[in-house]
N, C-alpha and C positions, 0 to 999 in steps of 0.2 A: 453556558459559560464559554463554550470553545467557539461558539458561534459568535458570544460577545468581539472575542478576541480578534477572528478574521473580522469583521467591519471594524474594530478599531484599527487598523491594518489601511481602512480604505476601501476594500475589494468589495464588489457586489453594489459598491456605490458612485463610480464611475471616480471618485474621487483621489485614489491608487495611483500611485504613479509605477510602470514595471509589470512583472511578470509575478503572480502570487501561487506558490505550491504550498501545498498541506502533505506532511506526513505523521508518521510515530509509527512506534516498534508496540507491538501485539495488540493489548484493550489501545492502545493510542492509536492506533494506525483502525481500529474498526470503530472506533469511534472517530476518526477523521472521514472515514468513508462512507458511514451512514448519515455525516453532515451534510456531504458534499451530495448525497444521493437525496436529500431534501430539497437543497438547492444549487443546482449544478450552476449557478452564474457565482457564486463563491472565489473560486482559483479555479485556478487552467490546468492545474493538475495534481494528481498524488502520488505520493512514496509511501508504500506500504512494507515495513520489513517486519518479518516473522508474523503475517497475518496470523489471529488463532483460528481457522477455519471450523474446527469442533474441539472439544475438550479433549484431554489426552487421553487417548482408550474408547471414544466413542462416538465416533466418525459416521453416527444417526445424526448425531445433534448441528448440525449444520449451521454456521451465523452467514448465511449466505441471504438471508429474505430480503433485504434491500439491493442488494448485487444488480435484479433487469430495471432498475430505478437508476442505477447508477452510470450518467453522461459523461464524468468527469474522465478522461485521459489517465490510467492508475498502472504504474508502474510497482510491479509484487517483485518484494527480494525474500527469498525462502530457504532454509536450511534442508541440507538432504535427508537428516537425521530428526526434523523437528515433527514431535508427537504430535502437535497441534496441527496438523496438516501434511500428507506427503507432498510431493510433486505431484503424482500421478490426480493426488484429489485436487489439488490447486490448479494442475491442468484444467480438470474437467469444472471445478468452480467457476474460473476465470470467462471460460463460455459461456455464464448466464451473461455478463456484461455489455451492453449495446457500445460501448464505447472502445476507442483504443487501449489495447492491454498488452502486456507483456512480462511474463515470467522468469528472473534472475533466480535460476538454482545458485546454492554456494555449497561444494560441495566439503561432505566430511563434518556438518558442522549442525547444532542444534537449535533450538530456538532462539541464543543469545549471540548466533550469527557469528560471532568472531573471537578469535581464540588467536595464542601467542603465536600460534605458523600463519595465520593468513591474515594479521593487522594490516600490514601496509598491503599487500592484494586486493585484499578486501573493500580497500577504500580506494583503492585507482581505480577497482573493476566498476563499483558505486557509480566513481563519479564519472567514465566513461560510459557507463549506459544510461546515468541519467540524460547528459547533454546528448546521447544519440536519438532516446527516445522523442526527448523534445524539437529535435531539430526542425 
């Protein structure tokens, strides 16, 4: 389905006009980036926020197996407090990746990223790392 979606979009078909990113927040963001690790000529890049790295409490189970397949440019926005992932793991995840990456902690904050003190932070910090990453 989500495959449907980016080539109805254009992308991957030369037919596209622009620049095509793919994100989502938790199953949306790993299911955008096991898309994109199928076919890296999809977008140019990803938004991952609140990736679930392992289930909460068991940080064996790893959704990392697609990660050294994955070409695409992925940009991780991650909570300091989110059970689905530390930093510390999301650090060492993010190195299986052959491709450009980079890690946005947000700090004080859970899997659902954003809370009533850091709305509008949260989204200037967003969208200035997104436009730097890309530059």
């Amino acid at each position: 389905m989500l495959r449907k979606l980016v080539f109805g979009t254009g992308a991957g078909t030369g037919a596209g006009a622009g620049r095509l990113f793919l994100g989502g927040q938790s199953y949306g963001g790993r299911q955008a980036s096991m898309l994109a690790a199928s076919d890296p000529s999809l977008v140019e890049g990803l938004l991952l926020l609140s990736y679930p790295l392992h289930p909460p409490g068991r940080p064996t189970q790893m959704r990392t197996a697609h990660f050294p397949m994955l070409r695409t440019p992925t940009l991780f926005v991650q909570g300091t407090k989110d059970p689905f992932g530390s930093i510390e793991e999301m650090e060492s995840a993010v190195k299986l990746i052959p491709s450009k990456t980079r890690l946005l902690p947000v700090q004080g904050v859970g899997h659902s990223l954003m809370s009533k003190s850091n709305k509008d932070e949260l989204v200037k910090a967003l969208l200035e790392a997104f436009g730097a990453f890309w530059e």
